[in-house]
C-alpha positions as a Python dict, from the first residue, in 0.01 Angstrom:
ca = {
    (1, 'X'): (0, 0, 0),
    (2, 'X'): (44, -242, 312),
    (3, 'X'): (-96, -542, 327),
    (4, 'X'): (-449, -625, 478),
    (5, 'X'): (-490, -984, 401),
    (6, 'X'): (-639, -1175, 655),
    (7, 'X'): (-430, -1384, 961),
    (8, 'X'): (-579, -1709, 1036),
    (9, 'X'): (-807, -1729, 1317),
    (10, 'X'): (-581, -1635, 1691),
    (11, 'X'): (-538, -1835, 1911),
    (12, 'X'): (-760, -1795, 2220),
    (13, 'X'): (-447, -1575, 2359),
    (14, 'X'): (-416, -1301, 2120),
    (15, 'X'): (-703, -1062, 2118),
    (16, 'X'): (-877, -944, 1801),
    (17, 'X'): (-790, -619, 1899),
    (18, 'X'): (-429, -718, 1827),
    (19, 'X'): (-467, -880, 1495),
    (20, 'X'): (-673, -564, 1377),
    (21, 'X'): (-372, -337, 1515),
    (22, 'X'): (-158, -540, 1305),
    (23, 'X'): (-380, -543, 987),
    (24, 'X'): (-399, -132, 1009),
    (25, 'X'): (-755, -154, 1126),
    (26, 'X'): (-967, 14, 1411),
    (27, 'X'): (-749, 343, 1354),
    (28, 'X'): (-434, 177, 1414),
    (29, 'X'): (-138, 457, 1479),
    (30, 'X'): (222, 327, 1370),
    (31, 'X'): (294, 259, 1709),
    (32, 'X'): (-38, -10, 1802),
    (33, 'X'): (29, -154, 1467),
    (34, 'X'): (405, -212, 1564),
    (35, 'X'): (286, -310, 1919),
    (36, 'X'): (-20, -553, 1793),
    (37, 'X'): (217, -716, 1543),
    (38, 'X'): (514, -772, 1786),
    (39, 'X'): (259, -924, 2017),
    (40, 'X'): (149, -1189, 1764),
    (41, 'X'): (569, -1273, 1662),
    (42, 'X'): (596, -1293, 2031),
    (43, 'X'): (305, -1544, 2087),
    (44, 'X'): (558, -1841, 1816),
    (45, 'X'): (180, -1934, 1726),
    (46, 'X'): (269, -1836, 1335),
    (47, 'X'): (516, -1991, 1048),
    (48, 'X'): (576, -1931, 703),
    (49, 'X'): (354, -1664, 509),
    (50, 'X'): (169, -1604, 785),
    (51, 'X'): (450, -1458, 984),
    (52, 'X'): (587, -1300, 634),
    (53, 'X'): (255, -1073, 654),
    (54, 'X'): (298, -998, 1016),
    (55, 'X'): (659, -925, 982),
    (56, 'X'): (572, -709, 705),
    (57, 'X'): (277, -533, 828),
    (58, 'X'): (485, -437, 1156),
    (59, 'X'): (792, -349, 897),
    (60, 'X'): (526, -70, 740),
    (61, 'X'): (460, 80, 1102),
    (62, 'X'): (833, 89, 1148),
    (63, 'X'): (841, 285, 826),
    (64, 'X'): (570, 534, 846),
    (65, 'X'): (774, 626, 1235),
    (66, 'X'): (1078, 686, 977),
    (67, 'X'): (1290, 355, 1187),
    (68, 'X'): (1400, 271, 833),
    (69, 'X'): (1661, 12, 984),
    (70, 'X'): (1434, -189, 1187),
    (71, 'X'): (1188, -204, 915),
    (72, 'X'): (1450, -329, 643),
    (73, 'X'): (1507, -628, 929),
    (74, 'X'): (1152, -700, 928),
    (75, 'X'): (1106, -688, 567),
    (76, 'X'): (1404, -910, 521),
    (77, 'X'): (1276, -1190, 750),
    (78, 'X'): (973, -1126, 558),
    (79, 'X'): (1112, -1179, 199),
    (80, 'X'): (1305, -1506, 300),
    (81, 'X'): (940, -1647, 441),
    (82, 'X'): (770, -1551, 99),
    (83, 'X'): (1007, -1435, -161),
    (84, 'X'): (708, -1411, -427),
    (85, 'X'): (566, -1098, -209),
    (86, 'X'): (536, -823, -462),
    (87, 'X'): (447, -561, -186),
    (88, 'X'): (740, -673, 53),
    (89, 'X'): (980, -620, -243),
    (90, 'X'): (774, -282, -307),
    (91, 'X'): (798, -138, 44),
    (92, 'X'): (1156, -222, 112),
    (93, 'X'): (1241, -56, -199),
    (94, 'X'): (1099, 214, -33),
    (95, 'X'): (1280, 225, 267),
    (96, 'X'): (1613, 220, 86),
    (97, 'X'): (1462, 518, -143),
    (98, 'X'): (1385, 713, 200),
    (99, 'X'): (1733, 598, 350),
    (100, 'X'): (1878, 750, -8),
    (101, 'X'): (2018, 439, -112),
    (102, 'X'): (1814, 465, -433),
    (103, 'X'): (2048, 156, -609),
    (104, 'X'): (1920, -55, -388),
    (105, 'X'): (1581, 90, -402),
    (106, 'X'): (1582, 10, -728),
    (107, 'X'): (1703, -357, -702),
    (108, 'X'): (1424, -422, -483),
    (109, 'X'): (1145, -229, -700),
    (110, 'X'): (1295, -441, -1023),
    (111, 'X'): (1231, -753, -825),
    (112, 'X'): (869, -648, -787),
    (113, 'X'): (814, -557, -1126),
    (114, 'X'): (973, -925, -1259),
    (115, 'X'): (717, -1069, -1025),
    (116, 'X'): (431, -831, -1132),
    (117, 'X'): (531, -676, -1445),
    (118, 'X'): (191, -490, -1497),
    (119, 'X'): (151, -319, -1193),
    (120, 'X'): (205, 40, -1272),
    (121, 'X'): (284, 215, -907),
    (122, 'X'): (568, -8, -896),
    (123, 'X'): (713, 155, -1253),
    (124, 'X'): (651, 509, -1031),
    (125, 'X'): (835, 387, -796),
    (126, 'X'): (1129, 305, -980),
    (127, 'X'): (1120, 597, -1173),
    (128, 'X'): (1101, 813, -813),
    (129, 'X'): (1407, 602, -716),
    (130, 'X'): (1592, 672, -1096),
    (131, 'X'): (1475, 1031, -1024),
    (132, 'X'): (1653, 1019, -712),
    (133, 'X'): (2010, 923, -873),
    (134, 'X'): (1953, 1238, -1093),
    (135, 'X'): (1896, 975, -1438),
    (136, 'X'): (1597, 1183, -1572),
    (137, 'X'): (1592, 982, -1888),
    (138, 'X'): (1528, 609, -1687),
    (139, 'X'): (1277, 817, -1462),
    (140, 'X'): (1021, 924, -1767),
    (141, 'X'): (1078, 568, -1912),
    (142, 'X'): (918, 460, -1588),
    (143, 'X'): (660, 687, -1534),
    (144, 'X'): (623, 632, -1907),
    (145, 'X'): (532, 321, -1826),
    (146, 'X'): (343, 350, -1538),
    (147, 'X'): (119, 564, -1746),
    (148, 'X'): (74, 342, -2034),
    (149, 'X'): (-51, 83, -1758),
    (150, 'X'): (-280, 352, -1583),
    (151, 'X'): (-318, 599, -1862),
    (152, 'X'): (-506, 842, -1572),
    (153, 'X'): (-217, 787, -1322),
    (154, 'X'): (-187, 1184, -1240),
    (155, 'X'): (81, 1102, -1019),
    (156, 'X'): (302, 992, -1312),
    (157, 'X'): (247, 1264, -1519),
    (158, 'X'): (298, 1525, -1237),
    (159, 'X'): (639, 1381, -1155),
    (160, 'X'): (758, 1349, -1508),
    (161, 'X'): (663, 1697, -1546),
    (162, 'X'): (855, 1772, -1319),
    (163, 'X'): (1154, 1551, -1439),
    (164, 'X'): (1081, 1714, -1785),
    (165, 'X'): (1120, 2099, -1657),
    (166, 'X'): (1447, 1998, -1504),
    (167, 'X'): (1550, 1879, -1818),
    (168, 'X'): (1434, 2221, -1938),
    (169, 'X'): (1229, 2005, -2172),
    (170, 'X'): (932, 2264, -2110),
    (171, 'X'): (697, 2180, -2395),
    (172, 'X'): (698, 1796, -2246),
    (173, 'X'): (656, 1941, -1891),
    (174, 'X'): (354, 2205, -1992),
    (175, 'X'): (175, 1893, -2143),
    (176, 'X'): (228, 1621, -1872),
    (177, 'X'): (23, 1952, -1613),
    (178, 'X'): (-237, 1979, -1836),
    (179, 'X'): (-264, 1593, -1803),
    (180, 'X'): (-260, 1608, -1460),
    (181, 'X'): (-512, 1924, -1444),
    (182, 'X'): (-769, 1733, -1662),
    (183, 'X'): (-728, 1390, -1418),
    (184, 'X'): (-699, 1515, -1057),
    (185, 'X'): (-818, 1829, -894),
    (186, 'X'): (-585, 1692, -566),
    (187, 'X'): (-280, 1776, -772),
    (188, 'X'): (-466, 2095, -968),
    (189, 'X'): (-339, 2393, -777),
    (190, 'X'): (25, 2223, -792),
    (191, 'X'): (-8, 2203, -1161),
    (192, 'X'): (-111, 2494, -1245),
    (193, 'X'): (191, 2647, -1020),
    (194, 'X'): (450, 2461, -1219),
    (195, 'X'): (299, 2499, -1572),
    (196, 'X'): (341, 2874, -1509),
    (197, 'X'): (696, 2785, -1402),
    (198, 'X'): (763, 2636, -1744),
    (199, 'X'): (526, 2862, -1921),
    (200, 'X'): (781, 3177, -1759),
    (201, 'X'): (1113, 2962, -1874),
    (202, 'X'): (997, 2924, -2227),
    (203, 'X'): (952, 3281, -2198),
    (204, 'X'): (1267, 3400, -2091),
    (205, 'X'): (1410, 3204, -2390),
    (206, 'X'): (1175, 3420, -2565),
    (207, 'X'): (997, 3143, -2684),
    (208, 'X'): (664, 3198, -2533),
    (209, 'X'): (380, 3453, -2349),
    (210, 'X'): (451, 3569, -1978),
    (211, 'X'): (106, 3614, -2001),
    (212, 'X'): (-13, 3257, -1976),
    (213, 'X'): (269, 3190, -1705),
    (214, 'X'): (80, 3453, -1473),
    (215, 'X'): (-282, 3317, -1573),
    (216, 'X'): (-155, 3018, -1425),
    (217, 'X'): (-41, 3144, -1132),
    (218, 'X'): (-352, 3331, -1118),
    (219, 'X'): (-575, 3004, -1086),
    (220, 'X'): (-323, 2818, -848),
    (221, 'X'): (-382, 3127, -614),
    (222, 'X'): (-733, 3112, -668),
    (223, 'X'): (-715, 2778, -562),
    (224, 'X'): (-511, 2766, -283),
    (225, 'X'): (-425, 3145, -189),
    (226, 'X'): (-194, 3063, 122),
    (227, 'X'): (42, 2882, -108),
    (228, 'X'): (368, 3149, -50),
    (229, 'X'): (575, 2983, -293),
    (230, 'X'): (333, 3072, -588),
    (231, 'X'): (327, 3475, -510),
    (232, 'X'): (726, 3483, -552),
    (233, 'X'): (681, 3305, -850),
    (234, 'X'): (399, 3491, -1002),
    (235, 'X'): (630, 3811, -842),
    (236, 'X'): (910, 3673, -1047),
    (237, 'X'): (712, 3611, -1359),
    (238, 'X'): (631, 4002, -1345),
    (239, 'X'): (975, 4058, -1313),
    (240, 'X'): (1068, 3914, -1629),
    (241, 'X'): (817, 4141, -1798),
    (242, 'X'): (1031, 4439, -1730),
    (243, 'X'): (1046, 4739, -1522),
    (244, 'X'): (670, 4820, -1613),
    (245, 'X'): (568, 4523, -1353),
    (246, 'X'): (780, 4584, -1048),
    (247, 'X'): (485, 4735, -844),
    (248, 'X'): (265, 4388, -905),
    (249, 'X'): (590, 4178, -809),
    (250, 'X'): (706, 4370, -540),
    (251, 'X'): (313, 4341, -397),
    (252, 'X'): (348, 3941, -458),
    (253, 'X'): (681, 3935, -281),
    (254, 'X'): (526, 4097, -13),
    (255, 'X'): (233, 3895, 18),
    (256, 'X'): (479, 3572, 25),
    (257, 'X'): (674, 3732, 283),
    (258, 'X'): (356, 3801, 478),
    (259, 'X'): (233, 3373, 390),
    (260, 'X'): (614, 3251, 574),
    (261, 'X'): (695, 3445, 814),
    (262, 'X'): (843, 3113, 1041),
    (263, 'X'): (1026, 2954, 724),
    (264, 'X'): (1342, 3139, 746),
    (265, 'X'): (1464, 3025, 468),
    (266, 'X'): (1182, 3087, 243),
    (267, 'X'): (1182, 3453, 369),
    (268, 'X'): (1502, 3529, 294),
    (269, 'X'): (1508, 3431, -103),
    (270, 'X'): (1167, 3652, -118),
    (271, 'X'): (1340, 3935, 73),
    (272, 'X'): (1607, 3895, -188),
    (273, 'X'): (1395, 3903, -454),
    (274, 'X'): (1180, 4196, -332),
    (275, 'X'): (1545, 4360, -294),
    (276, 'X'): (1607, 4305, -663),
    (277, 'X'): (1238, 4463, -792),
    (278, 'X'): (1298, 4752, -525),
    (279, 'X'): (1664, 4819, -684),
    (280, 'X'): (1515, 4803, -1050),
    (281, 'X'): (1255, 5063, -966),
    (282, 'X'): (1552, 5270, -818),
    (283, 'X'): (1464, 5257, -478),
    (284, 'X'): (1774, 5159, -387),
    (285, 'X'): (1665, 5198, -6),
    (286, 'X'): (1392, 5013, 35),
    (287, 'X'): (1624, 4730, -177),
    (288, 'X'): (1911, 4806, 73),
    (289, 'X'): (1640, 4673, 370),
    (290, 'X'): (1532, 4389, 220),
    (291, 'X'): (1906, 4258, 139),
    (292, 'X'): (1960, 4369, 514),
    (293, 'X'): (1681, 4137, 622),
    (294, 'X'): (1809, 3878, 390),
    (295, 'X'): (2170, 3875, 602),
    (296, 'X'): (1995, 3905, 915),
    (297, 'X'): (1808, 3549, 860),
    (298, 'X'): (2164, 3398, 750),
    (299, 'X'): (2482, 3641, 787),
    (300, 'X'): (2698, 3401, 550),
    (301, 'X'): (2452, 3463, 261),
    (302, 'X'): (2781, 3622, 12),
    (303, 'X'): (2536, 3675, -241),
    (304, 'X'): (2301, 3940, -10),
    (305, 'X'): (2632, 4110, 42),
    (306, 'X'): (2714, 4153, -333),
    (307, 'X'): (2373, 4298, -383),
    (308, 'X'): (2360, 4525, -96),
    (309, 'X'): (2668, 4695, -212),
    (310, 'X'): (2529, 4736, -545),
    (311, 'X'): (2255, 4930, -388),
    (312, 'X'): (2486, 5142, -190),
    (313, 'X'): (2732, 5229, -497),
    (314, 'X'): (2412, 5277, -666),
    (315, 'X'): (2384, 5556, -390),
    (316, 'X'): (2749, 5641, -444),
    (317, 'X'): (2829, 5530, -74),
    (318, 'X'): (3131, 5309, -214),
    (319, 'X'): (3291, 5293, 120),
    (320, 'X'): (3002, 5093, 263),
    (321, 'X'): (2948, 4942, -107),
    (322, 'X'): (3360, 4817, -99),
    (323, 'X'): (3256, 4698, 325),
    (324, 'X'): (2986, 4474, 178),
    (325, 'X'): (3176, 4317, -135),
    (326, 'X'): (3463, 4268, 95),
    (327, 'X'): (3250, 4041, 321),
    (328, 'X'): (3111, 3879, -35),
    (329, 'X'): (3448, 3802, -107),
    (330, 'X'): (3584, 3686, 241),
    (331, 'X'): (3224, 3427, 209),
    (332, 'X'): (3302, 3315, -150),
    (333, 'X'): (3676, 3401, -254),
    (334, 'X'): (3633, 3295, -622),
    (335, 'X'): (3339, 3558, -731),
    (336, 'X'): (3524, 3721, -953),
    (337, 'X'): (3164, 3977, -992),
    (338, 'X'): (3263, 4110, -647),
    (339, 'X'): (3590, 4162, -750),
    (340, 'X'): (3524, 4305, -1047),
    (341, 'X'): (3270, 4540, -917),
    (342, 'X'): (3497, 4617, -537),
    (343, 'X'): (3740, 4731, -840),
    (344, 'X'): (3447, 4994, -960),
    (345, 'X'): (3384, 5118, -622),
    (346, 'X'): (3781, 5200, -549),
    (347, 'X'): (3798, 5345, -879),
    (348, 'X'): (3515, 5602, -819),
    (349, 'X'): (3659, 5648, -403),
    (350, 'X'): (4017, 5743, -605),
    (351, 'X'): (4221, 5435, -499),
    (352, 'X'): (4347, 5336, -799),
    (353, 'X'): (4596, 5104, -715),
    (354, 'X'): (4332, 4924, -453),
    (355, 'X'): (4104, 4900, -800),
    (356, 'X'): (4395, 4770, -984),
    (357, 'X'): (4459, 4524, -780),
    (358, 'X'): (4087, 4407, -778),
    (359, 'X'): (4018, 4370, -1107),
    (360, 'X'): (4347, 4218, -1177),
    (361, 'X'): (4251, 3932, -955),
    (362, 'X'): (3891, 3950, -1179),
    (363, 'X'): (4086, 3893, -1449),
    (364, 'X'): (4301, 3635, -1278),
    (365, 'X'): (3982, 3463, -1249),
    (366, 'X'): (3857, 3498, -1550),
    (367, 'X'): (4112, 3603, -1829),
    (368, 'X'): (3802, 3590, -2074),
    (369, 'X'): (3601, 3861, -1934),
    (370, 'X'): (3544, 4118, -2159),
    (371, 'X'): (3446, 4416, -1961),
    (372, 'X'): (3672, 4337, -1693),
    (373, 'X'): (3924, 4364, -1947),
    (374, 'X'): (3828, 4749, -2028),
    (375, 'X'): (3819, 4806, -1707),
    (376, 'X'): (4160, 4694, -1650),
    (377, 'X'): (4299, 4886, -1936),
    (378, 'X'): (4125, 5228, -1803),
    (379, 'X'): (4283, 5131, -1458),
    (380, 'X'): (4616, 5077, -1644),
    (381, 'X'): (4637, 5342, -1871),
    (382, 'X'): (4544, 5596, -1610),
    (383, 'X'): (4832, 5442, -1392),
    (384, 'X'): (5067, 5427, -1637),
    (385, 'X'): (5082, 5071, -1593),
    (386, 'X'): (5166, 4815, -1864),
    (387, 'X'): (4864, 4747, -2070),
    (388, 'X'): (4673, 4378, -2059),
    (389, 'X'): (4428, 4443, -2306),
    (390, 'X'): (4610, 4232, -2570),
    (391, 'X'): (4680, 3960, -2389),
    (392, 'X'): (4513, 3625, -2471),
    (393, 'X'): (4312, 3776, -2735),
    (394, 'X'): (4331, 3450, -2909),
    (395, 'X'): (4109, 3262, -2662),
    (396, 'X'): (3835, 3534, -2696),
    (397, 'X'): (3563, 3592, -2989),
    (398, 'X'): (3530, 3917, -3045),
    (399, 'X'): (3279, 3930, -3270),
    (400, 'X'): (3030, 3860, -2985),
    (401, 'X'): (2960, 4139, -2778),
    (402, 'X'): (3146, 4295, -2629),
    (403, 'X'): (3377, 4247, -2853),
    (404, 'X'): (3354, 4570, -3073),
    (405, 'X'): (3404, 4787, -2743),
    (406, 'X'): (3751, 4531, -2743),
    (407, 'X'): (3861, 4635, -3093),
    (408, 'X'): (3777, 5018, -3022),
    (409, 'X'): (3988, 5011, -2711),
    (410, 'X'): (4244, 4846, -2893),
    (411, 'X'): (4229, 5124, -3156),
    (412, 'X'): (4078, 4925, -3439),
    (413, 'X'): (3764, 5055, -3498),
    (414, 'X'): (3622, 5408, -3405),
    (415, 'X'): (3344, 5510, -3177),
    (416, 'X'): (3128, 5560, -3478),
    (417, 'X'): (3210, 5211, -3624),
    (418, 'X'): (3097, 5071, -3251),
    (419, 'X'): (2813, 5241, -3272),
    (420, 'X'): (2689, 5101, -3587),
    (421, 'X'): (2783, 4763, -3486),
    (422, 'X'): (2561, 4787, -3168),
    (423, 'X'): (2275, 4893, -3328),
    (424, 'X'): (2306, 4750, -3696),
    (425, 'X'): (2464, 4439, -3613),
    (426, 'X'): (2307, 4328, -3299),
    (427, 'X'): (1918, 4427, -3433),
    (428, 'X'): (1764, 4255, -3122),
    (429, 'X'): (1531, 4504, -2949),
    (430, 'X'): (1563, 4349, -2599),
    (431, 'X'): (1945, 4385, -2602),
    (432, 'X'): (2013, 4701, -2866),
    (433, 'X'): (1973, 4931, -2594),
    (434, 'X'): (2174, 4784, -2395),
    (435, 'X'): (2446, 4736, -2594),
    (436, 'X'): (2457, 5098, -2751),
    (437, 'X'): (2473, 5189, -2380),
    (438, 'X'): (2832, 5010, -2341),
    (439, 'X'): (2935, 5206, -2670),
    (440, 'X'): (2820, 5585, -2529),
    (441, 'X'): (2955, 5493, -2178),
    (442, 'X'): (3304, 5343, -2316),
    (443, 'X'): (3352, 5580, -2561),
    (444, 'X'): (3318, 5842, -2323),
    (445, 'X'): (3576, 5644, -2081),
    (446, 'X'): (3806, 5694, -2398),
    (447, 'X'): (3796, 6030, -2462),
    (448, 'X'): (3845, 6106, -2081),
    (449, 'X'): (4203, 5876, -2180),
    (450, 'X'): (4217, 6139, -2473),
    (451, 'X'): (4155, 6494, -2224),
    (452, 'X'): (3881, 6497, -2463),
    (453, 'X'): (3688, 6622, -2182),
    (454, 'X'): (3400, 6782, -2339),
    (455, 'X'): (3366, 6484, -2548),
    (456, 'X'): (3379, 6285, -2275),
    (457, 'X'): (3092, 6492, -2048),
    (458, 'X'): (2886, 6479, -2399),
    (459, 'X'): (2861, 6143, -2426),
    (460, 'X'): (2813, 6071, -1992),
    (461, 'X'): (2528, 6271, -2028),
    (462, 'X'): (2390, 6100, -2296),
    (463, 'X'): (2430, 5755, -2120),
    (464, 'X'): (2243, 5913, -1799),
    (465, 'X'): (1946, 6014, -2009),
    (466, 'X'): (1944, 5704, -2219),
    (467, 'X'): (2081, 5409, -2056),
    (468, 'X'): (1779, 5172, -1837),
    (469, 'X'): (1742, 5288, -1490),
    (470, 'X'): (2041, 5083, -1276),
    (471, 'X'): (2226, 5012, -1579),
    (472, 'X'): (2538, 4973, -1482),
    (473, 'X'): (2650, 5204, -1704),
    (474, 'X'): (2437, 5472, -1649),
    (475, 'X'): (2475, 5480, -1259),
    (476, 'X'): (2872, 5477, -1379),
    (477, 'X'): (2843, 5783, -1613),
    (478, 'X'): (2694, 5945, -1308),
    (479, 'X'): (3004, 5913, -1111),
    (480, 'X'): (3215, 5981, -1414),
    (481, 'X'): (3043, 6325, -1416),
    (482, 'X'): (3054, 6390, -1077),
    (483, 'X'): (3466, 6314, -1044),
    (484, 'X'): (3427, 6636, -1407),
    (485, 'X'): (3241, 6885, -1150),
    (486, 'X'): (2906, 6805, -1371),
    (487, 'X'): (2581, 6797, -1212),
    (488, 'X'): (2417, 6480, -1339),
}
């Protein structure tokens, strides 16, 4: 991208070596090309464009050492010598786009394009620059563009891909890698890595195969198998098959884990992750290490905390579950999850008014959350405190779930009638389940309110045998039958 074009002959004074330095030839570093170029300014042997190309051949070495200031001096002295410079214009743009002043950036590419309006890295340029204010739509205009001028510009399409999938436009984004798979094997094990990306988000949305998300992470492995970043995806692609997968995610975790072991960073978000597929298997121990590992590499990390303590109340240890949300909470103040769930673990340790005042400030923070809402009433009504259940029941639809588990609480509709409603009304397979686990568990909470006690051990039971491992739920219909004198 920097210029080569030819100085006029030296003077007797200035080596060839030195002009060659300048030009980027005889494998010139940064440095001899600054030093070779200053040399020639120094010698006041050269005027006009002339000394625009040295100016801006020495402003390039100043911006591959990252001295972004001194090269935006050279590059201006450069642009008032020869102001028709298309690649002066180009590389200052740049500079600002490296220095983050992408409006400027901009300015500058803009100015190239008037001057050159068919030159299609300068559109990619721009459109990296748009892409760097965060306006997606003027970036894939540009690298729209750029690609109608070089329809096999694989750069363009990788990058609007990319621009696409963060517009969560994934159909766009899955075609633009395929373009860029079919032009460029340097950008192939890339693509393939962030078509299974969009190929796993479509099917979360359940609007697509995990399958093909994996088979792509399959090849970009093949391709380049030291790529870390690839095994936690393909670990997390797994993940969001189900519980059937964790073995083959927690062994990808563990190979990315093995790939970055001096990226702390990266480590911790696989340990995290690996923490998550342990705790869905129910090996809460082994997840209770990896969220330990995950504090270790950054100790203000509230969301480590929050899932360590799930682990141990998962365990029933809610005096080190409440140790770790209260360090959540003291790192981010406003979760009202740790709240909520610091309220759970008081409940269960038989401090009610330390679990009343949790989930009060839960619902401080969120008036609108249903289950913290039963919660609260349970906490209430066992307390003989004023009920909040029907507060602000205007704001809140409660014909979405959990709504029903609202109007049985509230005494207008009966467990039955829930029932039906979770399984008739909500006929979704991948949330059913789910959802006729709230109605067994609640229900049960209910009849405990009612000294229906046998009822109430009746239906805990069934939520332990029926509810997904780690539901919530289930681990809380555990506790519920341990506080009766019932072996689980």
């Amino acid at each position: 991208m920097l210029a080569t074009a030819l100085l006029t002959s030296p003077s007797i004074a200035q080596t060839a070596q030195q002009v060659n330095w300048c030009k980027g030839e005889d494998g010139a570093t940064p440095d001899l090309r600054i030093g070779g170029c200053t040399a020639l300014i120094q010698s006041g042997r050269y005027q006009g464009k002339e000394l625009a190309t040295i100016l801006f051949n020495r402003g390039g070495g100043y911006y591959f050492e990252g001295q972004y200031d001194r090269a935006i001096q050279d590059f201006n002295q450069a642009i008032a010598l020869n102001p028709q410079n298309v690649s002066i214009f180009r590389l200052r743009g740049l500079t600002y786009h490296e220095k983050g002043d992408f409006t400027r950036a901009i300015a500058d590419i803009s100015e190239a394009i008037r001057l050159e309006p068919n030159n299609a890295s300068a559109y990619f340029d721009r459109g990296e620059s748009y892409r760097g204010k965060r306006d997606g739509d003027r970036a894939i205009a540009d690298f729209s563009e750029a690609i109608r001028l070089d329809p096999k510009h694989a750069g363009a399409y990788y990058i609007r891909g990319l621009v696409y999938w963060i517009k969560r436009d994934y159909d766009r984004a899955i075609a633009d890698y395929g373009e860029v798979i079919r032009l460029n094997p340097e950008y192939v094990a890339d693509a393939y890595k962030n078509r299974g990306l969009a190929y796993r988000d479509l099917a979360v949305l359940g609007k697509g195969d995990i399958g093909r998300a994996i088979a792509d992470y399959d090849e970009a492995i093949r391709l380049n198998p030291k790529d870390a970043q690839t095994f936690h995806w393909r670990g997390n692609a797994y993940r969001s098959k189900g519980d059937n997968d964790n073995d083959n995610a927690i062994a990808d975790y563990s190979e990315a884990i093995r790939l970055v072991l001096k990226d702390p960073k990266d480590r911790l978000v696989v340990h995290q992750s690996r923490g998550n597929a342990y705790r869905s298997k129910g090996d809460n121990d082994s997840a209770i290490a990896d969220y330990s590992e995950a504090i270790r590499l950054d100790p203000k990390l509230a969301v480590a905390y929050l899932y360590r303590g799930n682990s141990y109340y998962s365990k029933a240890d809610y005096d080190r579950a409440i140790a770790d949300y209260s360090e959540a909470i003291r790192l981010d103040p406003k979760n009202l999850n740790v709240f909520h769930d610091r309220g759970r673990a008081h409940f269960y340790g038989n401090a009610l008014a330390k679990a009343h005042a949790d989930l009060g400030q839960a619902f401080k923070l969120n008036p609108n959350n249903m289950y913290t809402i039963l919660w609260l009433d349970v906490v209430e009504r066992r307390s003989n405190l004023p009920r909040r259940i029907s507060k602000n029941l205007s704001e809140l639809d409660l014909t979405e779930w959990p709504g029903p588990l609202i109007n049985l609480y509230l005494g207008k509709i009966t467990p039955a009638k829930a029932l039906a409603v979770a399984d008739d009304e909500y006929p979704n397979e991948t949330t059913k389940e789910d959802q006729v686990c709230d109605v067994v568990f609640y229900s049960g909470k209910l009849a405990l309110l009612r000294n229906a006690k046998e009822e109430a051990i009746s239906l805990f039971g069934r939520a332990v045998s029926d509810c997904p491992k780690n539901d919530a739920e289930r681990e809380d219909a555990i506790a519920e039958l341990k506080m009766l004198g019932v072996r689980p």
